[in-house]
C-alpha positions as CSV (number, residue, x, y, z in Angstrom):
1,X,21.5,-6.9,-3.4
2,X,18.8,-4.6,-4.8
3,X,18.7,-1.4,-3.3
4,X,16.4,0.8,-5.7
5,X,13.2,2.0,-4.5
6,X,10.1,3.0,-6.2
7,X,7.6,4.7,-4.1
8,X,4.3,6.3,-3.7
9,X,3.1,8.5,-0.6
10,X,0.2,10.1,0.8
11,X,-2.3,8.2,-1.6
12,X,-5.8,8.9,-0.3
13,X,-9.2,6.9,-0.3
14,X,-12.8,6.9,0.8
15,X,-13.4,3.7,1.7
16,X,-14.9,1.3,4.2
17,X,-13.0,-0.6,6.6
18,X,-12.9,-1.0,10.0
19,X,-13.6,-3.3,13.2
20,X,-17.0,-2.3,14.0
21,X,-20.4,-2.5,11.3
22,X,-20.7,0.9,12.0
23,X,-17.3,1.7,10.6
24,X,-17.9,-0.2,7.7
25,X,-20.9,1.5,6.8
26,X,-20.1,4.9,7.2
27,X,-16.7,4.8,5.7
28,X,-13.5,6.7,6.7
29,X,-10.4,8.7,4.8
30,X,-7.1,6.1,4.3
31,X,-3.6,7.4,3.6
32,X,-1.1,4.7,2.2
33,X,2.3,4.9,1.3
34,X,4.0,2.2,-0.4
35,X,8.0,1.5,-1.2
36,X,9.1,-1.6,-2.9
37,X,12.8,-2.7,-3.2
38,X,13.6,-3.5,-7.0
39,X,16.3,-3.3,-9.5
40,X,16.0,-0.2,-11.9
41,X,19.8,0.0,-13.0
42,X,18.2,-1.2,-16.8
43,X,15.6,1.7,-16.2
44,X,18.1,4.1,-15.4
45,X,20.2,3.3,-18.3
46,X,18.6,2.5,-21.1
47,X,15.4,5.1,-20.5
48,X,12.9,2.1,-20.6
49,X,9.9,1.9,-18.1
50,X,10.3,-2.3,-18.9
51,X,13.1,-2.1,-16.5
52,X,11.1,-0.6,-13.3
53,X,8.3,-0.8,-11.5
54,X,5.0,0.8,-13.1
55,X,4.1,3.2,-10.2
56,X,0.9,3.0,-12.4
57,X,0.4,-0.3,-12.2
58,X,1.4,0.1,-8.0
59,X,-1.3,2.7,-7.6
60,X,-4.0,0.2,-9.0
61,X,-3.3,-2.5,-6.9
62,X,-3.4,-0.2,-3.8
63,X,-6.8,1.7,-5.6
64,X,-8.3,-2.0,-6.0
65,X,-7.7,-3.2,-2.7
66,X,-8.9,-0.8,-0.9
67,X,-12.1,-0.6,-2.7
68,X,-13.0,-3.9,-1.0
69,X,-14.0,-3.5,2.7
70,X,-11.8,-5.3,5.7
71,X,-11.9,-5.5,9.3
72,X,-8.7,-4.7,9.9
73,X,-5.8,-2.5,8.9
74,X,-3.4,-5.0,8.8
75,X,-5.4,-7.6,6.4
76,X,-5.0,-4.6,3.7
77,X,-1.5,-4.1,4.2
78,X,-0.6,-7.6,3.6
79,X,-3.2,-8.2,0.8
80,X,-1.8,-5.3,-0.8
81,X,2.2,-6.5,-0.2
82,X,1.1,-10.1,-2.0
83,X,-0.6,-8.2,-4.9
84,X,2.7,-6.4,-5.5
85,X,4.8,-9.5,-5.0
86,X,2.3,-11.5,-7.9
87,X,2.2,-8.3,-10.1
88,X,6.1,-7.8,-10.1
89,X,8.4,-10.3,-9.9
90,X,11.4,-8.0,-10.0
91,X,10.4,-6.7,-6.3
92,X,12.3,-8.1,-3.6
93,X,10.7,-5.9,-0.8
94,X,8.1,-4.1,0.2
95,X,6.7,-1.4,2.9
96,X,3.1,-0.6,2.8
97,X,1.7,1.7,5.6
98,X,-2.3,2.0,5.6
99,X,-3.2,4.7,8.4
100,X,-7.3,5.3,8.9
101,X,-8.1,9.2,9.4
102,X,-9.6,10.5,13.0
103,X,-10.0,6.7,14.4
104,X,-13.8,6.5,16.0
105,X,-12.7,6.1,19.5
106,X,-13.6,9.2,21.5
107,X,-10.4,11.2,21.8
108,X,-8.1,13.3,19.5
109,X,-6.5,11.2,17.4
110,X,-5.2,12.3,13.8
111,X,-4.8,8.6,12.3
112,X,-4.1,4.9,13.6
113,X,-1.6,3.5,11.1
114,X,-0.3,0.1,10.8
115,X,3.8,-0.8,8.7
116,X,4.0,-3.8,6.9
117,X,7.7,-4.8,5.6
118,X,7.8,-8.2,3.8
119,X,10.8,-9.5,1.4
120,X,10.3,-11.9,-0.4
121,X,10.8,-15.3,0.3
């Protein structure tokens, strides 16, 4: 069983999601974290980033997906999980949290986040 994790935290975007046209028009901060599940024991010994996950190549698929606007939170968690599960084929888990900053709904709220864990099948 792989227990190694790669992960990436607090990444931050200006994009537009969101429910409501409105939303999607104005636009909105995003935080997302990201962990995936992987074997890096060939990383860790031999000193080689072949043997890892590119937490290069993880920001990019986060970057690109949230460049494209969605209705909903949870569609850009899971689009993001299956790019990660294409891209690496070494990952046999992943956690992606997308959280939308100071949700438009008339009270104090710092962010709505949705958790997304998927292994894969």
């Amino acid at each position: 069983m792989n227990t190694d994790k790669v992960a990436l935290e607090g990444m931050e975007f200006y994009a537009y999601h969101g429910f409501y046209e409105e939303e999607r028009k104005i636009g909105n901060r995003y935080s997302v974290d990201i962990e995936v599940t992987t074997n890096f024991s060939k990383a860790a010994q031999q000193d080689d980033l072949s043997g890892t996950v590119d937490y290069v190549q993880l920001y990019e698929i986060v970057k690109n997906r949230m460049a494209t606007p969605a209705k909903l939170l949870e569609k850009l968690g899971q689009e993001i999980i299956d790019g990660v599960f294409e891209r690496f084929s070494s990952v046999s888990e992943v956690k992606v949290s997308v959280a939308k900053h100071n949700p438009p709904f008339g009270g104090i709220c710092t962010k709505s986040k949705v958790t997304l864990e998927r292994t894969r099948s």
